[in-house]
C-alpha positions as CSV (number, residue, x, y, z in Angstrom):
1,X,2.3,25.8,-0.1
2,X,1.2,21.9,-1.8
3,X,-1.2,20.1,-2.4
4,X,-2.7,17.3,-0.5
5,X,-2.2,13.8,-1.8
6,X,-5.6,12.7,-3.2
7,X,-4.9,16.2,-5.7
8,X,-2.8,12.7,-7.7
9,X,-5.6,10.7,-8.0
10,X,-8.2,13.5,-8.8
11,X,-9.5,13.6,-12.4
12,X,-8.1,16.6,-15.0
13,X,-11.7,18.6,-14.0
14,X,-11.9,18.0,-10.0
15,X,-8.1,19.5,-10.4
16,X,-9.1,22.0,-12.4
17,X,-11.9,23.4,-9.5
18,X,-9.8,22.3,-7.0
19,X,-11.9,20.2,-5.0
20,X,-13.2,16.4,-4.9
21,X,-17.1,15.6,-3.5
22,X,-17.1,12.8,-1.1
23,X,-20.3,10.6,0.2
24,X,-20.5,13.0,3.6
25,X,-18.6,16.4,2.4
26,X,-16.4,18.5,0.1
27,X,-12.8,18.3,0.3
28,X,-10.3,20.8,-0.9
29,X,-7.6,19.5,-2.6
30,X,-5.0,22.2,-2.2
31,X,-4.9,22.1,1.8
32,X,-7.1,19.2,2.7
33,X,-9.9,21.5,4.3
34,X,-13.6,19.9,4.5
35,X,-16.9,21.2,4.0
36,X,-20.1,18.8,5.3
37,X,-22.5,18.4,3.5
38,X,-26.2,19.3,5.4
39,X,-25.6,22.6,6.3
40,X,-25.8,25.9,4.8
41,X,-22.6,28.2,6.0
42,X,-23.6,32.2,6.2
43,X,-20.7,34.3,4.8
44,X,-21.2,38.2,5.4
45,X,-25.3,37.9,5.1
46,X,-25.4,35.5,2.5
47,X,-26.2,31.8,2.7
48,X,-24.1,29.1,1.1
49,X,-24.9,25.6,0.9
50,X,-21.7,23.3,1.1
51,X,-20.5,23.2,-2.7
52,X,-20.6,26.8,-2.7
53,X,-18.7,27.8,0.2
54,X,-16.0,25.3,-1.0
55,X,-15.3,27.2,-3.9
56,X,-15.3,30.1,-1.5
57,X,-13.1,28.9,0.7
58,X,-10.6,28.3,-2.0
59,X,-11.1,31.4,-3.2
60,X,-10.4,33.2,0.3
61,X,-8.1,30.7,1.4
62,X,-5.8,30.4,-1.7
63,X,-6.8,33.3,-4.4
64,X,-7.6,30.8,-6.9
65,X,-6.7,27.2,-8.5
66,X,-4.6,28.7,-10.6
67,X,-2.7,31.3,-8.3
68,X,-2.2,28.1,-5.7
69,X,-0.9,25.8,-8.0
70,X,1.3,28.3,-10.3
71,X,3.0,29.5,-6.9
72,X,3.8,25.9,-6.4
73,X,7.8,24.8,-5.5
74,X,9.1,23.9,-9.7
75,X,9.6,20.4,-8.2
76,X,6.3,19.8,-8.5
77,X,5.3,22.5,-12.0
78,X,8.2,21.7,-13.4
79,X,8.2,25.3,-14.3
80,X,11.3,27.6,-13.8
81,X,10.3,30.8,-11.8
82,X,9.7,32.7,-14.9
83,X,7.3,30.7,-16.6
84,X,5.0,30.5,-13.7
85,X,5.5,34.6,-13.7
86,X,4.1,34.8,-17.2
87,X,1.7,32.4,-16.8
88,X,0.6,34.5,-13.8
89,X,0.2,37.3,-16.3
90,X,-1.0,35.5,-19.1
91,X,-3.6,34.8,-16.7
92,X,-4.5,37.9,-15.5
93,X,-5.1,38.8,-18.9
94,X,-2.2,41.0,-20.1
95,X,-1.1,41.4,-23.7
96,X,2.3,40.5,-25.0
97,X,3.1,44.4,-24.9
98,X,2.0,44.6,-21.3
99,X,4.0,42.0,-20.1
100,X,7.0,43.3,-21.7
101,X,6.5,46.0,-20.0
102,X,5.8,44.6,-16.8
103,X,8.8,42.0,-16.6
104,X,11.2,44.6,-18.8
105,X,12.6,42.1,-20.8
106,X,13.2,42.1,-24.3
107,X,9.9,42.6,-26.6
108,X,6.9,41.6,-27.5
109,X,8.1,39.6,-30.0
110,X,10.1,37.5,-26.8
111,X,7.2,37.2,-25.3
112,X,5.1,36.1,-28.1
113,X,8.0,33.2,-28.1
114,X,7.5,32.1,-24.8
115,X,3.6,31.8,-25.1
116,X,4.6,29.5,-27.9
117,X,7.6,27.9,-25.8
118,X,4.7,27.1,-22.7
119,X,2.4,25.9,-25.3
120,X,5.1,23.0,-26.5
121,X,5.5,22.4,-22.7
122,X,1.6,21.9,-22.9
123,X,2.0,19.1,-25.8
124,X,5.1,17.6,-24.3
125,X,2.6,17.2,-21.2
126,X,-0.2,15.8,-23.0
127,X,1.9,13.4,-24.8
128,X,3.5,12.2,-21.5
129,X,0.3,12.0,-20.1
130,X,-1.4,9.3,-22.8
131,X,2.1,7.2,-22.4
132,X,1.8,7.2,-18.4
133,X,-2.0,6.2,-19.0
134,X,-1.4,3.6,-22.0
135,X,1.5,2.2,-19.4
136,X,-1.2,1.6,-16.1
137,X,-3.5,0.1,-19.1
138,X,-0.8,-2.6,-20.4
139,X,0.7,-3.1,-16.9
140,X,-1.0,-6.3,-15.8
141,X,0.5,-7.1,-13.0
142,X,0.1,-3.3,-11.3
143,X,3.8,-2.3,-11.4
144,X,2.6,1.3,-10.7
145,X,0.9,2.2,-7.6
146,X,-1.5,5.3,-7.2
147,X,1.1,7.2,-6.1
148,X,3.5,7.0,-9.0
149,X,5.7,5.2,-7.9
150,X,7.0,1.9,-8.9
151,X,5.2,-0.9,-6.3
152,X,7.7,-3.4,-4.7
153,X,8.6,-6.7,-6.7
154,X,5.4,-9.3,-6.5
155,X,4.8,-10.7,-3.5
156,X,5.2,-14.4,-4.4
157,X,9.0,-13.6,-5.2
158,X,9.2,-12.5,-1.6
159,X,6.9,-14.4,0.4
160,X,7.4,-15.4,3.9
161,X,5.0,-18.2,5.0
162,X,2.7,-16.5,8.1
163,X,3.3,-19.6,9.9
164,X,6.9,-19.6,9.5
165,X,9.6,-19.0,12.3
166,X,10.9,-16.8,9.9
167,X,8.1,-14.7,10.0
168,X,7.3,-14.6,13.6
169,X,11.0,-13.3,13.9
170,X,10.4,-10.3,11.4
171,X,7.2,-9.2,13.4
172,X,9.3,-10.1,17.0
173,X,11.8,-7.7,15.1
174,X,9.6,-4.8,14.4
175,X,7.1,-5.1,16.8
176,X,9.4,-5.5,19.7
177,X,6.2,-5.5,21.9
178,X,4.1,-7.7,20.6
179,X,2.1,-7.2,16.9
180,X,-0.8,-5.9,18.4
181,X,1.4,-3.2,19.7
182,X,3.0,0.0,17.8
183,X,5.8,-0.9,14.9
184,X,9.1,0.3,15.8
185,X,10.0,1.1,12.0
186,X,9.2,0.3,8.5
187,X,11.9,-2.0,7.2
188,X,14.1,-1.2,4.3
189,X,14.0,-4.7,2.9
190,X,11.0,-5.6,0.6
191,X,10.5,-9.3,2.4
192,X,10.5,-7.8,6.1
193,X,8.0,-5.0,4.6
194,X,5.5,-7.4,2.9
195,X,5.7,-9.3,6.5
196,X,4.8,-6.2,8.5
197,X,1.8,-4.8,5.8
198,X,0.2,-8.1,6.3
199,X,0.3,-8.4,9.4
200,X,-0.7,-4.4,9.8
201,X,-3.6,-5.0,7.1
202,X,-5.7,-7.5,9.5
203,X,-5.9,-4.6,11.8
204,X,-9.0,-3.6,9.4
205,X,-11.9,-5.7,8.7
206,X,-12.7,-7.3,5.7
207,X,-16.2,-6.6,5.5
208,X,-16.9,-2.7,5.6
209,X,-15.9,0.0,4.1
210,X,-13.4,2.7,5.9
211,X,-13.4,6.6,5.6
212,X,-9.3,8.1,5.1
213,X,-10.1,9.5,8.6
214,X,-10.6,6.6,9.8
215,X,-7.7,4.6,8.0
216,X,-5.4,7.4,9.4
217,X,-6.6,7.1,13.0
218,X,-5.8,3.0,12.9
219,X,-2.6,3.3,10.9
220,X,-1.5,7.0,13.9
221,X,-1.7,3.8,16.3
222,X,0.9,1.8,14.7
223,X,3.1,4.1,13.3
224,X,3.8,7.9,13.5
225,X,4.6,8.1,9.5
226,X,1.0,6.3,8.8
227,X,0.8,8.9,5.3
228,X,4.3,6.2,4.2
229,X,2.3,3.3,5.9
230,X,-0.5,3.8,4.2
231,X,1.0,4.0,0.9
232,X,2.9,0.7,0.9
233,X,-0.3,-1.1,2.1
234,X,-2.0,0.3,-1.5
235,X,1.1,-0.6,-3.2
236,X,1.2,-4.4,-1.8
237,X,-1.9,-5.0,-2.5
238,X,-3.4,-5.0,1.4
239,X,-5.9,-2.1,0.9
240,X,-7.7,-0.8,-2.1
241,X,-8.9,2.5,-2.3
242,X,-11.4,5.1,-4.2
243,X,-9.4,7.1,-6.2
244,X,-10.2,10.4,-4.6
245,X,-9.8,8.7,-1.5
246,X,-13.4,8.7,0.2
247,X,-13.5,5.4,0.6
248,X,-10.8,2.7,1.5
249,X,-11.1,-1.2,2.0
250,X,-9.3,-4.2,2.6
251,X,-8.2,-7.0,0.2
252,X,-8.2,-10.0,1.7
253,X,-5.3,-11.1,0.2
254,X,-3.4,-10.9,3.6
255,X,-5.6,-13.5,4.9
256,X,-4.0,-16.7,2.4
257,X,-7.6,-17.9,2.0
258,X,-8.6,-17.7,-2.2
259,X,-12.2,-16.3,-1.9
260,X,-10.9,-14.1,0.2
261,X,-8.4,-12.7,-2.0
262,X,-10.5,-12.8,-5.0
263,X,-13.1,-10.6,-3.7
264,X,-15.5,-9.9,-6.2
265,X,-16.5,-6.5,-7.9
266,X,-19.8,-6.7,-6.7
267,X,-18.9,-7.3,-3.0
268,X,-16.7,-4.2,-3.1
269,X,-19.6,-2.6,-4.7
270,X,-21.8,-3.9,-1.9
271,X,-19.6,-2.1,0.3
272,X,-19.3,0.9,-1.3
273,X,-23.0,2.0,-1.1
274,X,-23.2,0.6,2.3
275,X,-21.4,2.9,3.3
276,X,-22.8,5.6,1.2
277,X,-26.2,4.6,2.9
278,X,-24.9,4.6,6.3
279,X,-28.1,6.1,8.3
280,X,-27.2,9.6,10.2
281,X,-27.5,10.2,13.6
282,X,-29.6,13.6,15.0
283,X,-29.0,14.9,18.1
284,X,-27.7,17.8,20.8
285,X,-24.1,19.2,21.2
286,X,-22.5,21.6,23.3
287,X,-19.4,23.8,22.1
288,X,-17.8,24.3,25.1
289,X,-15.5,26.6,26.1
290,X,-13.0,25.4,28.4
291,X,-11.2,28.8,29.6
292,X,-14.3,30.4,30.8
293,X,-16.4,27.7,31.0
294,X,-19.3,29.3,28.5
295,X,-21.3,26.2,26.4
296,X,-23.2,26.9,23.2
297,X,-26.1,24.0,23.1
298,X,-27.3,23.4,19.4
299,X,-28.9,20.6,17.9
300,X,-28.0,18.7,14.4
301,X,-30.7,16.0,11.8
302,X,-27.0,14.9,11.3
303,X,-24.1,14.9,14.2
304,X,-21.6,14.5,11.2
305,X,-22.1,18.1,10.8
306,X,-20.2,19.0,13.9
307,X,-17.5,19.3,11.7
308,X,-18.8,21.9,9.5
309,X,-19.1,24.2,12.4
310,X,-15.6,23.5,13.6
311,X,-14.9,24.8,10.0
312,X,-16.8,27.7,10.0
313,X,-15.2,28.8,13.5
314,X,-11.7,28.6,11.7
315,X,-13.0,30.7,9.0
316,X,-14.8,33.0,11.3
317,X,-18.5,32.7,10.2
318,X,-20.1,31.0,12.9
319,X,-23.5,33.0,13.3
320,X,-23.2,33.5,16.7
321,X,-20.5,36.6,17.1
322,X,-20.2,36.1,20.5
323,X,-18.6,32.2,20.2
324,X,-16.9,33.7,17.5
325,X,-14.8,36.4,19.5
326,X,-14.0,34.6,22.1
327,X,-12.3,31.7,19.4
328,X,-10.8,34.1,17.5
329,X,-8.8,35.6,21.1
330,X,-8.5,32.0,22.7
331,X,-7.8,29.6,19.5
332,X,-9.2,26.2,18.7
333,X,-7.7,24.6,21.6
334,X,-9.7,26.8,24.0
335,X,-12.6,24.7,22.9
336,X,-14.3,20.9,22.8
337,X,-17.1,19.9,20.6
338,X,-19.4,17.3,23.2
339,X,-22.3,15.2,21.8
340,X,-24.4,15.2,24.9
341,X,-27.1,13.1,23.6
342,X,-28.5,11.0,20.5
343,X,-31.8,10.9,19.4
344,X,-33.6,7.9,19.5
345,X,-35.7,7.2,16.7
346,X,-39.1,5.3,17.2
347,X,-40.7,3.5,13.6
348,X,-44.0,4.7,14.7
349,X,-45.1,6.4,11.5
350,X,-46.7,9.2,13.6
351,X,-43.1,9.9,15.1
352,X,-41.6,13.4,14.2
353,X,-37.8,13.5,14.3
354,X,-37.4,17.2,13.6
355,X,-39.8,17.8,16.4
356,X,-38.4,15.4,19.0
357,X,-35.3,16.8,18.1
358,X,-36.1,20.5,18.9
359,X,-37.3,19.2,22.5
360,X,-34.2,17.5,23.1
361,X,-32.5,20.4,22.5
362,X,-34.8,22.4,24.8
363,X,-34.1,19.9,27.7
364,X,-30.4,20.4,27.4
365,X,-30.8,24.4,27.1
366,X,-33.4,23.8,30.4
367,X,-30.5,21.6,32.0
368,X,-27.1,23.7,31.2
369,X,-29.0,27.1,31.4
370,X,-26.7,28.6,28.9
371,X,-27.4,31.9,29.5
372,X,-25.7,35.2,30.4
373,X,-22.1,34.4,32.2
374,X,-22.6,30.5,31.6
375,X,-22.8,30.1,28.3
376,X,-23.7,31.9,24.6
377,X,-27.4,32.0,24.4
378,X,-29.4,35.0,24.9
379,X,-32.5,34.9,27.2
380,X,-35.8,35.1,24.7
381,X,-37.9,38.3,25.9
382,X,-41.7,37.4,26.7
């Protein structure tokens, strides 16, 4: 049982509800689910548009907020097993005489004592809180990173000229097959790591905006750790980064070139609702299942979406039962999600896109014949 990382960076309130909203979806922040946005999710008869079957998957999935996060390791509560009992009772709702009597210790005078002990805890917390804050204000040159940790001594105390022999025998050194090729390790040494994050950090462009999917899935290449990788980019300086982590970006800085590194707030604003504005794509899939060879054809104003049915699968409820069964026997690996074709849009202004989409959908059902032993459709009665 944790808590994913952007659960840091969230706000006191997206904590508190236990999820952040992102551009595209709804991401839990106590196991790192997703719900997309677009589609409406049928739980036992009733229909739930995405917001609302967030909040019940934490409720299924983890009781509540506060039974996740007061069943967390003390490490990171910094409550001894105790507390987070009471707490747990306090909770529920119990009176000091209840919760005598459930724990059997002293009486309910102790326990009016610890309610006032948690609440000092509480002020200690708050206080610690408004220095940690009043520190990332007054720290000018950034010496703490989103993650809390102290970032690595400034770059210009350490820097290694990119044109340097030195430098080409740091990268030769960690990316014994070439820098375009996967790193063999992070280095130890601050001067060698500032040498590989650059080098790492052109791997992104410097004009658009990335997704934390996305980030990951460039960073898997490089390095198997890319959660550790990722991290000392943000903390040199390389990328930048929402701070519930929907969106991601690179500096410039790695480049040497001023403008470059000085990229203004409005550029990284630019960015920021271009990819908010990205235009969705509609078209077919297939949801195929690769032990019996069955396929489910549906159709989607937004292919993103393929992801909330994934979701509702692993929750088991996908409105067709039948698809359902057979991935609650086999498991997700039994199955591959297929886009089998976009929809192209014309600017006619007599075009209709929900219309052309539902006979693109009826070609591929005319094409695949999912039907009876082939696939998950039932054949309409005349």
């Amino acid at each position: 049982m944790g808590v994913i990382e952007q659960f840091w960076n969230a706000s006191l309130e997206e904590a508190k509800q236990g999820y952040v909203e992102r551009p595209h979806d709804y991401l839990c922040l106590l196991c790192g689910a997703e719900v997309e946005k677009g589609i409406i999710y049928p739980v036992d008869g009733v229909l739930f548009e995405a917001s609302r079957y967030m909040r019940h998957h934490i409720e299924q999935e983890h009781g509540s907020v506060f039974a996740h996060l007061s069943g967390l390791d003390k490490r990171l509560t910094g409550l001894s097993d105790h507390q987070a009992s009471l707490l747990r009772l306090f909770f529920a709702g119990k009176t000091d005489a209840e919760v005598q009597a459930e724990l059997g210790i002293g009486s309910a005078s102790t326990i009016r004592n610890h309610r006032f002990a948690l609440k000092e805890k509480e002020r200690q917390a708050k206080v610690f809180l408004t220095l940690m804050e009043l520190l990332r204000q007054s720290d000018k040159e950034g010496a703490f990173a989103s993650s809390g940790k102290a970032r690595p001594r400034k770059q210009e105390e350490i820097q290694v000229e990119s044109d340097s022999p030195e430098y080409e025998a740091i990268l030769q050194k960690y990316f014994p097959q070439g820098k375009s090729h996967a790193l063999d390790r992070i280095p130890r040494k601050h001067k060698h790591r500032l040498v590989v994050c650059r080098e790492v950090a052109k791997r992104f462009a410097l004009d658009r905006i990335y997704t934390e999917r996305e980030v990951n899935s460039i960073l898997e290449a490089v390095y198997s750790d890319y959660v550790t990788l990722r991290r000392y980019l943000i903390d040199y300086g390389f990328l930048d980064r929402e701070a519930d982590g929907s969106a991601y970006w690179r500096t410039g800085q790695d480049s040497g070139e001023k403008e470059q590194e000085e990229m203004s707030v409005n550029r990284k604003q630019e960015l920021k609702q271009l990819y908010k504005e990205v235009k969705t794509e509609a078209g077919v899939y297939q949801i195929r299942n690769k032990v019996n060879g069955k396929v489910l054809v549906a159709s989607s104003m937004n292919l993103k979406t393929i992801n909330g049915k994934k979701f509702m699968l692993q929750h088991g409820s996908h409105p067709n039962r039948e698809l359902q069964k057979d991935w609650n026997e086999l498991g997700a690996d039994a199955f591959e999600f297929e886009v089998l074709e976009v929809l192209k849009r014309k600017d006619e202004s007599y075009f209709d896109a929900k219309d052309a989409l539902e006979k693109l959908e009826k070609k591929w059902l005319e094409k695949l014949t999912p039907y009876n032993e082939r696939g998950y459709h039932q054949v309409k009665r005349v």
